[in-house]
C-alpha positions as CSV (number, residue, x, y, z in Angstrom):
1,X,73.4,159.2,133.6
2,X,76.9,158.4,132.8
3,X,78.7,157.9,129.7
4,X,82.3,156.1,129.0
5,X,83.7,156.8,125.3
6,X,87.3,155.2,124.6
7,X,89.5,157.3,122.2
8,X,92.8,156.0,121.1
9,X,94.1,154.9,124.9
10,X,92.6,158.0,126.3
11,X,88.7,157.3,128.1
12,X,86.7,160.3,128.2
13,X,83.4,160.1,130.7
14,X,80.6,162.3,131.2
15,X,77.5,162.6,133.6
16,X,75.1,164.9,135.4
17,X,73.9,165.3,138.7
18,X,70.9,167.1,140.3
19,X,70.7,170.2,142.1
20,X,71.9,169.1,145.6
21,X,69.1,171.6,147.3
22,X,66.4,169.3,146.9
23,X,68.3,167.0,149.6
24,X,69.1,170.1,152.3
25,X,65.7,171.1,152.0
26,X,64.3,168.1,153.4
27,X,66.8,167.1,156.2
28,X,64.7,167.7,159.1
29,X,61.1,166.8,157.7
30,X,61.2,164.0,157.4
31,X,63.0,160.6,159.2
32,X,66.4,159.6,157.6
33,X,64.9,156.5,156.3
34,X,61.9,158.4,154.8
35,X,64.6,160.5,153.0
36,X,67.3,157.3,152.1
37,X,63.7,155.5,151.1
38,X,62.8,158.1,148.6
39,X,66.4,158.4,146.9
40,X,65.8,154.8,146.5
41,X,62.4,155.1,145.0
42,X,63.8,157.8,142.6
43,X,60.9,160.4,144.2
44,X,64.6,162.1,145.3
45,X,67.5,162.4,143.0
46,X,70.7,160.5,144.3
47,X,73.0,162.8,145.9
48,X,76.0,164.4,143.4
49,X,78.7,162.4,144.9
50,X,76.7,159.1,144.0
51,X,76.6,160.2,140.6
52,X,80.5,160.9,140.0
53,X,81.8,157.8,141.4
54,X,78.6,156.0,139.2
55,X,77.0,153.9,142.4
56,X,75.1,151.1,141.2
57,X,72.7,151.4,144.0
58,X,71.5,151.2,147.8
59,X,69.5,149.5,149.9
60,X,67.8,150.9,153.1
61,X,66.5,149.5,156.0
62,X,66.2,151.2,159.9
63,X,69.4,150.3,161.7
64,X,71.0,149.1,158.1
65,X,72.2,150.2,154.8
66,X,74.0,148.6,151.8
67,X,75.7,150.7,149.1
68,X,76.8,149.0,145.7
69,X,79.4,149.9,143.1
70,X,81.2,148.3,140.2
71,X,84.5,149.1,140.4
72,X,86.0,151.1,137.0
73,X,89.0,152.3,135.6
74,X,88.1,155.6,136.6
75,X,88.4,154.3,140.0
76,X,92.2,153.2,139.8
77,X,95.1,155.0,141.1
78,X,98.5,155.4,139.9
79,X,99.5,151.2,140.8
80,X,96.5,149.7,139.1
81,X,93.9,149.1,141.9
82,X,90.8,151.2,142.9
83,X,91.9,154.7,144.9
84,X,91.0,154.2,148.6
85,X,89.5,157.3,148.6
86,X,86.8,155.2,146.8
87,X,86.5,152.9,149.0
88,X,86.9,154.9,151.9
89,X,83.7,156.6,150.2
90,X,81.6,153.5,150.4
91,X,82.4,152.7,154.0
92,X,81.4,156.7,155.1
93,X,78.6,156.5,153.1
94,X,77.0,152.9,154.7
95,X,78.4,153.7,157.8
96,X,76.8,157.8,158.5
97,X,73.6,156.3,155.9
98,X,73.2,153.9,158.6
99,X,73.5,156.3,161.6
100,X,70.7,158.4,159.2
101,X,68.3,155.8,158.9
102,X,67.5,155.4,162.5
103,X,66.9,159.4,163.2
104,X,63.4,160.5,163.2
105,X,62.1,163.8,161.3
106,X,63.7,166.8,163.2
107,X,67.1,165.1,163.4
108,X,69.9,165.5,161.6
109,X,73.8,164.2,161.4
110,X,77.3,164.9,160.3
111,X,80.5,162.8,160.6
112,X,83.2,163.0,162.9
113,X,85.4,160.5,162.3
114,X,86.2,157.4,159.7
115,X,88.5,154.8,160.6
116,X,89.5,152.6,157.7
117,X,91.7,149.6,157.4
118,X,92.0,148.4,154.2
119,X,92.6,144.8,153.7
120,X,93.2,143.7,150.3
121,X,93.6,145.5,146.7
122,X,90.3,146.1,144.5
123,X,90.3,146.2,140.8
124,X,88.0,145.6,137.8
125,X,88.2,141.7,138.0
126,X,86.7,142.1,142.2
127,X,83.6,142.5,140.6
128,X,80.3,144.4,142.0
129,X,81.3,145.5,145.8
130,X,78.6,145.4,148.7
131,X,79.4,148.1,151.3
132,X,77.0,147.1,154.3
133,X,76.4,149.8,157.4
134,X,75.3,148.8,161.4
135,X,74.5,150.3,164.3
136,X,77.3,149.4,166.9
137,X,76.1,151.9,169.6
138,X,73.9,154.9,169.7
139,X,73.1,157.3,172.5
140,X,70.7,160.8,172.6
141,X,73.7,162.6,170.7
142,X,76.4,160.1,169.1
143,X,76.5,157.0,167.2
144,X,79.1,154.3,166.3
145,X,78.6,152.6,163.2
146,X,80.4,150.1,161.3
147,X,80.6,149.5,157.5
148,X,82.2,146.0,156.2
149,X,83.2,146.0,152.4
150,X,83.3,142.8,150.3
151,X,84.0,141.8,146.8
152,X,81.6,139.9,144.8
153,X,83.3,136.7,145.6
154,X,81.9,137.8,149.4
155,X,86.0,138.3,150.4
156,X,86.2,141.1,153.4
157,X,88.0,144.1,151.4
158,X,87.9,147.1,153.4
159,X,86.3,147.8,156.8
160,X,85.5,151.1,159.2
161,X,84.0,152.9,161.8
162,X,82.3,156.3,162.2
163,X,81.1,158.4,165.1
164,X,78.7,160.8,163.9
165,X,77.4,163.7,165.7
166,X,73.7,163.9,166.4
167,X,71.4,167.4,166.2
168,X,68.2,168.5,166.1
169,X,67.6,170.8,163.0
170,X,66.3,174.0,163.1
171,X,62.2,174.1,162.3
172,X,62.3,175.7,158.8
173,X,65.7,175.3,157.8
């Protein structure tokens, strides 16, 4: 839950989060899509992160995964456009989410790289962004993914790759 209160020219926000735990205890039992299935259902709270930039929502399908947001002013950086570390968010997040929907139970991933070019400036009036994740390549131990970025106009904002490091997880962990 998030909350925006506007005092005088100064913005205050609140929110909460769940207890990340609930997420690390179930990498490994079951598939990635199981788990990014389940967040989506609401069975599984969204992870922290999702909650402090205030994502509007995912979508989550083997080989593909869309993350939405409406950009804020909490977003912005100093010049008046949203902070590419938001956006750079997005793309890791549909990119690796991607890579995690196609592992089955026993599997899990972590990031090793995240190229971004960014293309245009975001702001308020780009309206709800689509960050959309595919598979490019994917072997017994590494995957490529791509994530494309767009505005709600469709317009190409941001794009990037990410190799992510496969593993099998511990039984138990």
């Amino acid at each position: 839950m998030t909350q925006t209160q506007e005092v005088g020219l100064t913005r205050t926000r609140t929110f909460s989060w769940s207890d990340p735990a609930a997420h690390a205890a179930m990498v490994g039992r079951r598939s990635g899509l199981e788990m990014l299935r389940a967040m989506i259902s609401g069975e599984l709270p969204p992870p922290p992160f999702m909650q402090t930039i205030d994502v509007d929502g995912f979508e989550a399908d083997e080989g593909r995964v869309t993350v939405r947001l409406t950009p804020q002013e909490f977003h912005y950086n100093p010049l008046g456009s949203v902070h590419g570390g938001i956006l750079s968010t997005l793309l890791d997040t549909a990119a690796a989410c991607t890579v995690h929907s196609v592992l089955p139970a026993g599997q899990g991933y972590t990031s090793m790289d995240l190229n971004v070019k960014f293309l245009r400036p975001v702001t308020t009036a780009s309206g709800q962004l689509r960050c959309t994740g595919a598979i490019l390549s994917r072997t017994r131990r590494n995957a490529l993914a791509e994530a494309r970025l767009t505005d709600e106009s469709g317009q190409l904002v941001a794009y990037a790759t990410s190799s992510c490091l496969i593993f099998d997880v511990p039984p138990g962990r």
